[in-house]
C-alpha positions as CSV (number, residue, x, y, z in Angstrom):
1,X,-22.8,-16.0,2.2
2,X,-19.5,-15.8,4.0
3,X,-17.4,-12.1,4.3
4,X,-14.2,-12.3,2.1
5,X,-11.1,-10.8,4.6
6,X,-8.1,-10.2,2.8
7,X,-5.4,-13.0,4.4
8,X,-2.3,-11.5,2.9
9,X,-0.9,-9.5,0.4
10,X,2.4,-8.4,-0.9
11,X,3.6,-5.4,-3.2
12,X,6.3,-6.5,-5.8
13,X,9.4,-4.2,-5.2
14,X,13.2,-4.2,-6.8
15,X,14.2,-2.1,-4.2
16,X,13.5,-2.7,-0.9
17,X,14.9,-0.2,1.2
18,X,13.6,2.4,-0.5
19,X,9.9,1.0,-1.0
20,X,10.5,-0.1,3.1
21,X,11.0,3.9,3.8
22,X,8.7,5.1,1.1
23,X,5.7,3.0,2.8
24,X,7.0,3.8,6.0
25,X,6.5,7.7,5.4
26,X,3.7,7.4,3.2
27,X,1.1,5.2,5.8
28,X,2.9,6.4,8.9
29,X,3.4,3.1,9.6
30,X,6.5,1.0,10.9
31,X,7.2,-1.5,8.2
32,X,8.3,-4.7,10.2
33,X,10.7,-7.3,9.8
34,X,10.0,-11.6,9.7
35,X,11.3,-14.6,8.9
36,X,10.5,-15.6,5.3
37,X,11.7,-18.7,2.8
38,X,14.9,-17.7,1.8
39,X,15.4,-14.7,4.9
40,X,14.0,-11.5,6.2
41,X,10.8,-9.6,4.9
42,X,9.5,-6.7,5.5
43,X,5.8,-6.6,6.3
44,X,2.7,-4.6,7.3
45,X,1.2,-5.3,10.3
46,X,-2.9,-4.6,11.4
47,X,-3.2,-4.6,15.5
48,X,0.7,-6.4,15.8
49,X,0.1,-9.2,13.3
50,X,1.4,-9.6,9.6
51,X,-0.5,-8.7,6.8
52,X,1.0,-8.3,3.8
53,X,4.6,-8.0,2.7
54,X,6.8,-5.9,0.2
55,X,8.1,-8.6,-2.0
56,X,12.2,-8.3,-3.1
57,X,12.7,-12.1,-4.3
58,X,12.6,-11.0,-7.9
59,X,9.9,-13.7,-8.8
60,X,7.7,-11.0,-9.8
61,X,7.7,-7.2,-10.9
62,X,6.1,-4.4,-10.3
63,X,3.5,-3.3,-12.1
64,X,0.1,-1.2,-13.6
65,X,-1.8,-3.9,-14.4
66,X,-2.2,-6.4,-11.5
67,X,-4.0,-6.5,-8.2
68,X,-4.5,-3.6,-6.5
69,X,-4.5,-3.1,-2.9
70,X,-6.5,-0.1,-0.8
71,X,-5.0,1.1,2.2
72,X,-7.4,2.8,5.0
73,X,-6.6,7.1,4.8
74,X,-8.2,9.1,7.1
75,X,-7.4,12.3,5.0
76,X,-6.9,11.0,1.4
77,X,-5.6,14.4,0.3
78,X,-2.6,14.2,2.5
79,X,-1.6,11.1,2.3
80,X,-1.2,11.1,-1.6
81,X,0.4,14.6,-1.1
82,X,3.1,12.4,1.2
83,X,2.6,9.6,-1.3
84,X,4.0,12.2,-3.9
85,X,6.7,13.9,-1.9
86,X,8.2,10.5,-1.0
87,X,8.9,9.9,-4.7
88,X,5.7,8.4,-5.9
89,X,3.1,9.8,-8.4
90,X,-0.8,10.6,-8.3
91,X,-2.5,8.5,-10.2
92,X,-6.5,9.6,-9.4
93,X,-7.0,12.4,-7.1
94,X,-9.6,12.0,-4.2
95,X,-12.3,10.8,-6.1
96,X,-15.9,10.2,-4.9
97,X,-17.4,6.9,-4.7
98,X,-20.7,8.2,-3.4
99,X,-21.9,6.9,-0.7
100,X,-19.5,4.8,-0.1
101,X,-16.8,7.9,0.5
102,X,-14.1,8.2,-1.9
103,X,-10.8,7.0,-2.9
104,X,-7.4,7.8,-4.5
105,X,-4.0,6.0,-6.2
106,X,-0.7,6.7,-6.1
107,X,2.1,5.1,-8.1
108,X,4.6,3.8,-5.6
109,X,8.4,4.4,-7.1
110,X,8.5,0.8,-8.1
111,X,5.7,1.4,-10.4
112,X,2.8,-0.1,-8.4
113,X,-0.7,1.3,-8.1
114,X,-1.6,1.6,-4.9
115,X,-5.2,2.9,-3.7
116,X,-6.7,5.1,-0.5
117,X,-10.2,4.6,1.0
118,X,-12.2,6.2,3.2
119,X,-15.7,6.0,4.2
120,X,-18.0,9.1,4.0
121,X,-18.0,11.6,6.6
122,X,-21.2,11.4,8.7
């Protein structure tokens, strides 16, 4: 059996300067800048490479129902406390998944449910 990495992903957005700053402050991240088909994007990066992308081409919408993506949070609690501050909305408080260690979603301003994990404390 092979391990399933995640290659890419990208979080459908009408307004991208706001969901740039939103997941800027909410991650404590730098969202970067690349070339895409038809000009800029702005991406996540993992150790300096691309990973996924906020996507403004209008091809798709945001949305409750789709994928949904799980960030790493070392302190779940805060980072959906930002999530909410920033303009979002708590979907599922810090939750417990056992042992497994427990997650969290957020609706992002664009409508997207976003999730937190993080393992168990040892």
């Amino acid at each position: 059996m092979t391990d399933i990495a995640i290659n890419w992903f990208e979080i459908p957005v009408q307004d991208e300067a706001r969901a740039t700053e939103f997941y800027g402050t909410v991650l404590e991240t730098e969202i970067g800048e690349m070339p895409g088909p038809d000009g800029p994007i702005k991406v996540f990066q993992a150790q300096g490479n691309p990973v996924g992308a906020l996507d403004a081409s209008g091809q798709t919408s945001p949305a409750q129902g789709g994928v949904r993506v799980y960030f790493s949070s070392n302190d779940i609690d805060n980072t959906l406390s930002k999530a909410e501050s920033a303009g979002g909305k708590i979907v599922m408080p810090k939750t417990s998944i056992g042992p497994h260690g427990f997650i969290g979603q957020f609706a992002d301003p664009e409508g997207n449910i976003v999730a937190l994990h993080t393992p168990p404390t040892s």
